[in-house]
Structure formats: C-alpha cells, structure tokens
C-alpha positions in Angstrom: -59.9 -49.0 61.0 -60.4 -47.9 57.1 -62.5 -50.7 55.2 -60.2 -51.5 52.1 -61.5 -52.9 49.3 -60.3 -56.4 48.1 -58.2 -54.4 45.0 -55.7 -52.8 47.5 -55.6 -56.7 50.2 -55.1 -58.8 47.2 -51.4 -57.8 46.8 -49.3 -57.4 50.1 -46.0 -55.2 50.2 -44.3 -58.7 50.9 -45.1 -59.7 48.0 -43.2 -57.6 45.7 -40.0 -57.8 48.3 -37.0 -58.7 46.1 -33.6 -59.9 47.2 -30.5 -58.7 45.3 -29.3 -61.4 42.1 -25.3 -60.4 42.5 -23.7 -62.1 45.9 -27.0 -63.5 46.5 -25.9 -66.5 49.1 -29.5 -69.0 48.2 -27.6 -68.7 44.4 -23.9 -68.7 45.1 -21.7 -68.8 48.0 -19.3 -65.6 48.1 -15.8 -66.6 47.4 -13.4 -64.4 49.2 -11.7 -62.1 46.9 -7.6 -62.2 47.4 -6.1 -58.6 47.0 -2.2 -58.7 47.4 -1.3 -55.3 48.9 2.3 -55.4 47.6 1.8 -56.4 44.7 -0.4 -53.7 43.8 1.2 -50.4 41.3 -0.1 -47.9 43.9 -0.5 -48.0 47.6 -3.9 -49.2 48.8 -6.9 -47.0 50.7 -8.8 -48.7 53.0 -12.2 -49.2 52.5 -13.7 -47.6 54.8 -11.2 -44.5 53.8 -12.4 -44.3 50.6 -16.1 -44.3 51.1 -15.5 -41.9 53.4 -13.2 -39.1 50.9 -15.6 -40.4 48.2 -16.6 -36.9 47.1 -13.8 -34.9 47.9 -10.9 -34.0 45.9 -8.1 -36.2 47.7 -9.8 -38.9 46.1 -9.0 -38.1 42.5 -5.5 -38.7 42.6 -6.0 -42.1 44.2 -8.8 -43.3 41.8 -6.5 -42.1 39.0 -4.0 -44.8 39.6 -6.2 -47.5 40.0 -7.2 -46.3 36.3 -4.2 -46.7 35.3 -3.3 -49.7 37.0 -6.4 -51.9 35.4 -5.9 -50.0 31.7 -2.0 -50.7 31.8 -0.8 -54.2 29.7 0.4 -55.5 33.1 0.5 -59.6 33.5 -2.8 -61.4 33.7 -2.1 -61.8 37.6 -1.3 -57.9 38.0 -4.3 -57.0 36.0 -6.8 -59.7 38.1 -5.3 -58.2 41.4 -5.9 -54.7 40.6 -9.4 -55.8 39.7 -9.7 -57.5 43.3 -8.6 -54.6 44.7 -11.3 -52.3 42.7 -14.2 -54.8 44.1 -13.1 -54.8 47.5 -13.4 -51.1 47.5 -17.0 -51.5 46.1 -19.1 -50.9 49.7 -21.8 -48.9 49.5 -24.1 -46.6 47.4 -21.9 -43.3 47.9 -18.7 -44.9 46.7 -20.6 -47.1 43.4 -22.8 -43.9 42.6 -19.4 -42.3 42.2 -17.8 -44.8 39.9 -20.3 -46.3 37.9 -21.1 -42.8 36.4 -16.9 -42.0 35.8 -13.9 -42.9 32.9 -14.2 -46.8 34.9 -16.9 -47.8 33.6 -16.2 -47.1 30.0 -12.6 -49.0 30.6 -14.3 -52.0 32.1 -16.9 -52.5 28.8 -13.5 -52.1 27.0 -11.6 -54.7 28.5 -15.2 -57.4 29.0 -15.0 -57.0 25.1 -11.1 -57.7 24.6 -9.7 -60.2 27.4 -10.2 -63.5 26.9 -9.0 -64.7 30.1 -11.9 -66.3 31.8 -10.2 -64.9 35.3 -10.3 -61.4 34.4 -13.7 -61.6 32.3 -15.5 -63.6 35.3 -14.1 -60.7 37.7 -14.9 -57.8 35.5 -18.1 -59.0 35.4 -19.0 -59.5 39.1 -17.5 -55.6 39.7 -19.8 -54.6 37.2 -22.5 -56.4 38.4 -21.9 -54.9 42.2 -21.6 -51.2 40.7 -24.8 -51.6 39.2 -26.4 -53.6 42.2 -25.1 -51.3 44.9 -25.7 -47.9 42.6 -29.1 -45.6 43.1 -28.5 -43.3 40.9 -26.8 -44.0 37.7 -26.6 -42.1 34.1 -27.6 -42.6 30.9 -24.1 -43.4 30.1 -24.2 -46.5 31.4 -26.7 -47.8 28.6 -25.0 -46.2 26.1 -21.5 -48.3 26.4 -24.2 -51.3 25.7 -23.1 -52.5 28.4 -25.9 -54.9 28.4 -25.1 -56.3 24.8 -21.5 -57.1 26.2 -23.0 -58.9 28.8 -24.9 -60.6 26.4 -22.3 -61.7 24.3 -20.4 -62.9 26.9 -22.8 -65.1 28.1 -21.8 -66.6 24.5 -18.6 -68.4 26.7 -18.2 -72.4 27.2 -17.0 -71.7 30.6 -19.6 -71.8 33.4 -17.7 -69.4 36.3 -17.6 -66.5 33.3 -21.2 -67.4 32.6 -22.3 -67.2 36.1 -21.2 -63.8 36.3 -22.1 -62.6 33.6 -25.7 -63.4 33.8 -25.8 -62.2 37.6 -24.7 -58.7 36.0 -27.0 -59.1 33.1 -29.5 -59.8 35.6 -28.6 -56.5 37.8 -28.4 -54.1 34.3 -31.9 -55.6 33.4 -33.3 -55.0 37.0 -32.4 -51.7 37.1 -33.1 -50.9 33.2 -37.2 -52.4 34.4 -37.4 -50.3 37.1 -36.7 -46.8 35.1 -39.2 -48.0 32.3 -42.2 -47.4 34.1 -41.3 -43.5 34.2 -43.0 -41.7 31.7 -40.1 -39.2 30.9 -37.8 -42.6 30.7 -35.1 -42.0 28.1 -35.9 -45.2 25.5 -32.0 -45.9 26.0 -33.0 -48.1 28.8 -35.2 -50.0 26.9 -33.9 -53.8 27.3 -32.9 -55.5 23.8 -34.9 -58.2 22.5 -31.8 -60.4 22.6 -31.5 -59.4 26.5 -34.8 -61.0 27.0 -34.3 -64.0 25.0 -30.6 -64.7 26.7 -33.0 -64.8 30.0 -35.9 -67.3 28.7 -32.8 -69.7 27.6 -30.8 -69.8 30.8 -34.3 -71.4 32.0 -34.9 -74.0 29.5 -35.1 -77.5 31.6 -35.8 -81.0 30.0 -35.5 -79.7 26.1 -33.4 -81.0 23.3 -30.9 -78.1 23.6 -28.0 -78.6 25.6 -29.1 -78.3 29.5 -27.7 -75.3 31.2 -26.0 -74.7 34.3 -28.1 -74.5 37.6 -26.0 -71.6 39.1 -26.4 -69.8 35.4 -30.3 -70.9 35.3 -30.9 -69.6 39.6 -29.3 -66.2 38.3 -31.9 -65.9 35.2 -34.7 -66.7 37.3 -33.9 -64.9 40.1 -33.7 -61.9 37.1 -37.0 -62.5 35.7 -38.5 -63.2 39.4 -37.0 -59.3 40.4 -38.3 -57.7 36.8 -41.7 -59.2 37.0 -41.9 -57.9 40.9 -41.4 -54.6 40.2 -41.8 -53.0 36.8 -45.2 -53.4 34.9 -43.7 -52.1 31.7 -40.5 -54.4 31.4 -42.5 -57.2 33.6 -45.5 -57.8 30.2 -42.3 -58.6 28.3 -41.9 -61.9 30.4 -45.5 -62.5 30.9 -45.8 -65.3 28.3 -46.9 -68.5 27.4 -43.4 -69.5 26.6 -41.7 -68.0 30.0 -44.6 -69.8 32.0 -43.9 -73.1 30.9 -40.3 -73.0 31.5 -41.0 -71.6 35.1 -43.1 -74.7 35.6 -40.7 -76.7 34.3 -38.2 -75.9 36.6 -41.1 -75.9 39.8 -42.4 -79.5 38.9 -38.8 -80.8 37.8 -37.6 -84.0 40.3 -34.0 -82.2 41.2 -32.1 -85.6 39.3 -33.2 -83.6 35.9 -31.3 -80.4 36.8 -27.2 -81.0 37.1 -26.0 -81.6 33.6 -24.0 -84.6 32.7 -20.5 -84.0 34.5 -21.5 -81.2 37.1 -21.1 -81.3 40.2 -24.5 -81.4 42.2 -25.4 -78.5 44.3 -27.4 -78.8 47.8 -30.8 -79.8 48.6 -31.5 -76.1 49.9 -30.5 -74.6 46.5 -32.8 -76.9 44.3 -35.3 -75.5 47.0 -34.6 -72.0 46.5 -35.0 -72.4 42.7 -38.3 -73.6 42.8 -39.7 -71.1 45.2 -38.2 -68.2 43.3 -40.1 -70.0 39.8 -43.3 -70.0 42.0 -43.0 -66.8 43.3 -41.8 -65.4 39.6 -45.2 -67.2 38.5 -47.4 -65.3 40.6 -45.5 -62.1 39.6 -47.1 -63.2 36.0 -50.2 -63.6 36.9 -50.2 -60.2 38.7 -49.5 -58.8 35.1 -51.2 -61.2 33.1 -54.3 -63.1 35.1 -55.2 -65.1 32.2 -51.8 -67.1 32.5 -53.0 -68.5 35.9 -55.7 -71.0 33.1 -52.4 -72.9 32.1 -50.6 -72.5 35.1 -53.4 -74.4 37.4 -54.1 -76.8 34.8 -50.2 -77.9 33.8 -49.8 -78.3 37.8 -53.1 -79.9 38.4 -55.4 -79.4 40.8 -54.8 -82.4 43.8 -50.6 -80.9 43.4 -51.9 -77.0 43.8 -54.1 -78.5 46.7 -51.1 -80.0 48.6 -48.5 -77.3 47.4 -51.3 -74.7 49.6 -50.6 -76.9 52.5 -47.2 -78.5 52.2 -44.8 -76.1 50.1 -42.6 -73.7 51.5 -44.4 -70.6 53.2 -43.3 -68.2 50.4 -44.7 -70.4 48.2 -48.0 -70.9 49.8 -48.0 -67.0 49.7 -47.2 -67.4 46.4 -50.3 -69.9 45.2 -53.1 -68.3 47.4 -52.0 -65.3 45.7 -52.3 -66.8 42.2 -55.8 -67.8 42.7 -56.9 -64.6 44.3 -55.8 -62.8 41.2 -57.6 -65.4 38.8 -60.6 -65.5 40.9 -60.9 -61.4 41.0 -60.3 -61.6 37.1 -63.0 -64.3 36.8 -60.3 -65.1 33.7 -60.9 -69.1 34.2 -64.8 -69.7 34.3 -64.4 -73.3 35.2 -62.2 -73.0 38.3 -65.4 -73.0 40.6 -66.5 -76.9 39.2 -63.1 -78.0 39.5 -62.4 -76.1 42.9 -66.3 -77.8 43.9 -64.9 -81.5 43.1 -61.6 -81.4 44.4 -61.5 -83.1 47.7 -58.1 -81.5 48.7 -59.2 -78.0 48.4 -61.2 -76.9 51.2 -59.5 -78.9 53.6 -56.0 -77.3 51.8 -57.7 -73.7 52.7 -59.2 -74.5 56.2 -55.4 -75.7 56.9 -54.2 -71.9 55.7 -56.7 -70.2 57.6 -54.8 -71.0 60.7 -51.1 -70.4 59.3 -48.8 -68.7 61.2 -47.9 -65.9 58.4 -50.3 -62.9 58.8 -50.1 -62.7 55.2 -51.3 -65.7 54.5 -54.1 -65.3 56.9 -55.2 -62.6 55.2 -55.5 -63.8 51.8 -57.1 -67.0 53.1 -59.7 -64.1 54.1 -59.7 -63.0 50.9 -60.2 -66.6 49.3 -63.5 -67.5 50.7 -64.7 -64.1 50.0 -63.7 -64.4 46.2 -65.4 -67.8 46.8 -68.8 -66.6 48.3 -69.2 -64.2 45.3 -67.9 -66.6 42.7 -71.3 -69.5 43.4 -72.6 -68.9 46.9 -73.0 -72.7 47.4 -69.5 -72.2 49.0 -71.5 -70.6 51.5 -73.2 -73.7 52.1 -70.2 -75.4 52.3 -68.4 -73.7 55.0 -71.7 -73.5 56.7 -71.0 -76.7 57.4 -67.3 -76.3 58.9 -67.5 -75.7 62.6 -63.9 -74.9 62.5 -63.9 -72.0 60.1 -66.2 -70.0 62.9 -63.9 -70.7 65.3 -60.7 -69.5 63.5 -63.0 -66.3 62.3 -63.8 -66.0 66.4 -59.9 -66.3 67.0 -59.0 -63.6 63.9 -61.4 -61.2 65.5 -58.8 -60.9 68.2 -55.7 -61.1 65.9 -53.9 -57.4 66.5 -52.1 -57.4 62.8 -53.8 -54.8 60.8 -53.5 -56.5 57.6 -55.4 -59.6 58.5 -57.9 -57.2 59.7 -58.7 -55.5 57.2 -59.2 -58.8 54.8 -61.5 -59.7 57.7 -63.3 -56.5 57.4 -63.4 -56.9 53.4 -65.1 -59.9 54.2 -67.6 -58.8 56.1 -68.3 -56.4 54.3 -68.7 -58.4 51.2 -71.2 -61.4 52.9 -73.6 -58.5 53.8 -73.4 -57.5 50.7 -73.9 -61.5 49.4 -76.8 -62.5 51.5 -79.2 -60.4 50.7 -79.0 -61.5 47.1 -79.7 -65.0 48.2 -82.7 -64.7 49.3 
C-alpha cells in the first residue's frame, strides 16, 4: 500500500459530499404538485415521453405550446397549472439541459419580475430552481437574464412560501455559479454579486435585533453556504469570514426555543438537528479555506463543549470537529491549543472514545489526531504511553481491511519513527 502523506488523509472524499438545496427532504417536505390534465391549453406528454423525444424534432411543436400556454394572460389558476405541468415534466439532466438553455428561461425571469401572485412567484421559482439543480450543462445565458438578481429581489417578499423558494433557487444559481469560478477560462458573468452574498449571511442571522427569519428560509441559506464552501475555493473565501462564522455558531450552539419566530409554527426535532449539523459541517468547510478561523471557532464553543460534541454529536458532526482540529493543528495557526488541549480533562478520553468509532472515516482522522499531537509537544507521547487501550485499538486497526484507515495508520507510523529519534 502507497504511504500518503498527512496533506492528502487530512481531507476525505466524504467530506466534501454535498446533498442537493432544492427538494431537499432534511429542509422541506415535497408537496405534491397538482397538474389538471383538462384543464390544460394543449394535450399533455408524459414524462417519461418527453425525456425520451427530448432532442428530437417532435418535440418542438409540443414545447411550443407550453410556451405559449405560460406567456398567454390566462387566469391566475390556468397560468399556475401550466406551470405545474412544466415542473412535473422537469426529470432529469437530458430534458433540464434542454430547457434551461432555450426562449423558457428568458420568459420565466420575465414573469418572476412581473406577477405578484405569491402562487405563481413561489412556483416559478421552485421550476427554476429544479432546472438549475437538475442541469449539467448550462450557458452563459443563464447569468445574463440576472437571473440571480431577480431571485434576489424576490427574496425582498413578506411571504415565507415565496421566500422559501426563492432562496432554495438562489441557493442552486449560487452553487452552480461557485463551482464554474474555479476555472481559469471562467467567463466573469458568473461571478456572484455582492448583494447575492449578503442576502445569504442574513437569512442566517439568529438572536440579533433584526427581525428573526424563517427556519425553512434560514436551512436553505445554510445548506447554500454549506454546498459553496464544499466545493469551490474561489467563491468558498468569499464566506470564509469572521462575520459568517459567528452566525454559523450561532445557529450550532442555539437552544431550538430561540429559532421559530413569534407566530410560526414549529418544525420537528429532526430538522433543528439537521440545521445544526449542516452549520458544523459548513464550519469545517471554513476552516478548510481559512485555518485561522478554527482560533474563534474553538474558543466561542469552548473547549469541555468541543470535547463532548467529539463524543456525543451526531457522526457527521464528529467528522466534522476532528476534522477542524486536524486542519488547525497542521496549520499550527492557534499556538495555544496544545496547553488548553494538555488541561482539558475531556479531551483525551473524547479521542480514545473516537479511536474505536464505527465510521472508517473517523478512525482515520483519529489516526491522524494523535499524530498531529506527537509532533505538536511530544509529551503527548507520554501521555498515551500511558493508555493501555490505545495499543490495543492500534493492534485491532492493524487488522482493519478499509484502505483509508490504513493509510492514516501508515502516516502514523511513519511519522513516530520520524518523532523518536528527535527525543532522544
């Protein structure tokens, strides 16, 4: 097996995994959308039809009338059920490739800027949001309807249902704008405005003097940020602030009574959960791009609370905190970490606890931690000298078949013969 070095363990493809922000169910439940066949101005294709004379000719005729039918000054209902109609047909990347780079997507900016309806702006903006999330390969044109600056100013509504979807398409235009930025032959058009970024940081304000926002609205924005900062170094730095830090860890350490605003109806237990491990995991993200956040991270959460979060938070977010300290403790960014780590009771039973976790992952960057350890002060050497049960889980990892937690073991190895002869 090839000996890695710690650089290329410290990060694991898991990691980085992202999970869509439109129709995601931890946010929002999917409600079903109605389409009334005989109501509609043209006869209906089935889905499955359509995606499968997507590129052919027969098509054109067919798409034409849906055109029609959602640019014509029908009623409000006939309008909202030929946009049902157009979502329902929205299935895969073939058929969204096709009309997110056509006449419809022009249209829909149109109308998102006109109707006031919150029915028809809250369904525009979910098909635009799935055309974008289901697209992998879409034009310039897109960005140049400033699209995103629509979305923007339609997240200026007092009605939460058009809010929530417009932020979950913001959040799907932004993802995909980050992820072309890091391309050097990027055209600039997909650079994300300055008041896209700011519409993000205050969905996530919690316990300020501004009005509180909605916790669907506020999942959506952080779910955004959590996506961006996950996979695009260029747009990621734009986030990797003081200012987006602390509302993260406002929203992780919040008790869930200071989330629903006054009137709202609460949401479940599981979806306060799913909040906070997509701020933790959005926090690591940061300190991936930016290791000298992790200083006022660690010391707004305190130590004995990142102790007992390594042991008794959710596993993503165990993933997420080991991983946080491995990147600080690589950086050597927070010179006083090794006292406080030395004096905190919690910690080295918190790790011994991780050594024998049942994610590989985690495993592995437990590896990783007491190696970072050993060359940080090698009285941690001493220390686990004295921890019978550390050899024995490093007897049992010996045997452990995942490649991943073997090469950490490896890495570590490696570095204690490098260690020890500096010692003595």
């Amino acid at each position: 097996m090839p000996h890695k070095p710690i650089e290329q363990l410290i990060i694991h493809n898991s990691d980085n995994q992202v999970k869509p922000i439109i129709g995601n169910k931890d946010i929002e439940k999917a409600a079903e959308v109605p389409v009334h066949n005989d109501s509609l101005p043209f006869s209906p294709w089935d889905p499955a039809l359509i995606a499968q004379k997507i590129d052919t000719p027969e098509i054109e005729s067919h798409l034409s009338d849906v055109y029609t039918a959602l640019a014509s000054g029908e009623s409000v209902n006939s309008k909202l059920n030929a946009l049902n109609y157009f979502e329902s047909i929205i299935i895969n990347s073939n058929v969204s490739n096709r009309l997110i780079n056509s006449a419809f997507m022009s249209l829909l900016v149109k109308m998102l800027k006109t109707i006031k309806t919150p029915g028809i702006k809250s369904r525009l903006c979910s098909v635009v949001g799935l055309l974008i999330r289901h697209s992998t390969v879409i034009e310039n044109e897109l960005a140049e309807t400033r699209i995103c600056e629509v979305l923007v100013e339609t997240m200026r509504d007092k009605v939460d249902k058009v809010r929530r979807k417009a932020i979950a398409a913001l959040g799907e235009y932004m993802f995909y704008a980050a992820t072309q930025l890091d391309d050097e032959q990027v055209d600039p058009i997909w650079e994300l405005p300055y008041e896209s970024i700011q519409t993000i940081l205050r969905c996530l304000r919690m316990n300020t003097s501004e009005p509180p926002e909605d916790d669907v609205v506020r999942f959506y924005a952080c779910k955004t940020l959590e996506n961006i900062c996950a996979q695009s170094n260029s747009a990621g730095h734009k986030f990797a602030t003081l200012e987006t830090i602390n509302h993260l860890l406002a929203i992780f350490l919040s008790p869930v009574a200071n989330f629903t605003k006054q009137g709202a109806p609460k949401q479940t237990p599981q979806f306060y959960e799913s909040v906070k491990v997509s701020a933790a995991v959005a926090l690591s993200h940061i300190c991936g791009l930016n290791p000298q956040m992790f200083h006022s991270i660690f010391e707004r959460i305190s130590a004995p609370v990142y102790c007992t979060t390594l042991t008794e938070g959710s596993a993503r977010v165990q993933q997420a905190f080991i991983t946080m300290l491995n990147l600080a403790l690589t950086a050597n960014v927070f010179p006083k970490i090794n006292d406080i780590l030395l004096g905190e009771s919690l910690f080295l039973p918190s790790l011994m606890k991780l050594h024998e976790h049942q994610s590989i992952v985690i495993r592995g960057k437990c590896l990783l931690t007491f190696l970072l350890l050993f060359k940080l002060d090698f009285r941690w050497m001493s220390v686990v000298q004295n921890q019978v049960k550390f050899f024995n889980v490093l007897e049992r990892v010996l045997k452990d078949n995942y490649k991943y937690v073997q090469c950490c073991l490896l890495c570590l190895i490696d570095g204690i013969l490098e260690i020890v002869p500096t010692i003595f």
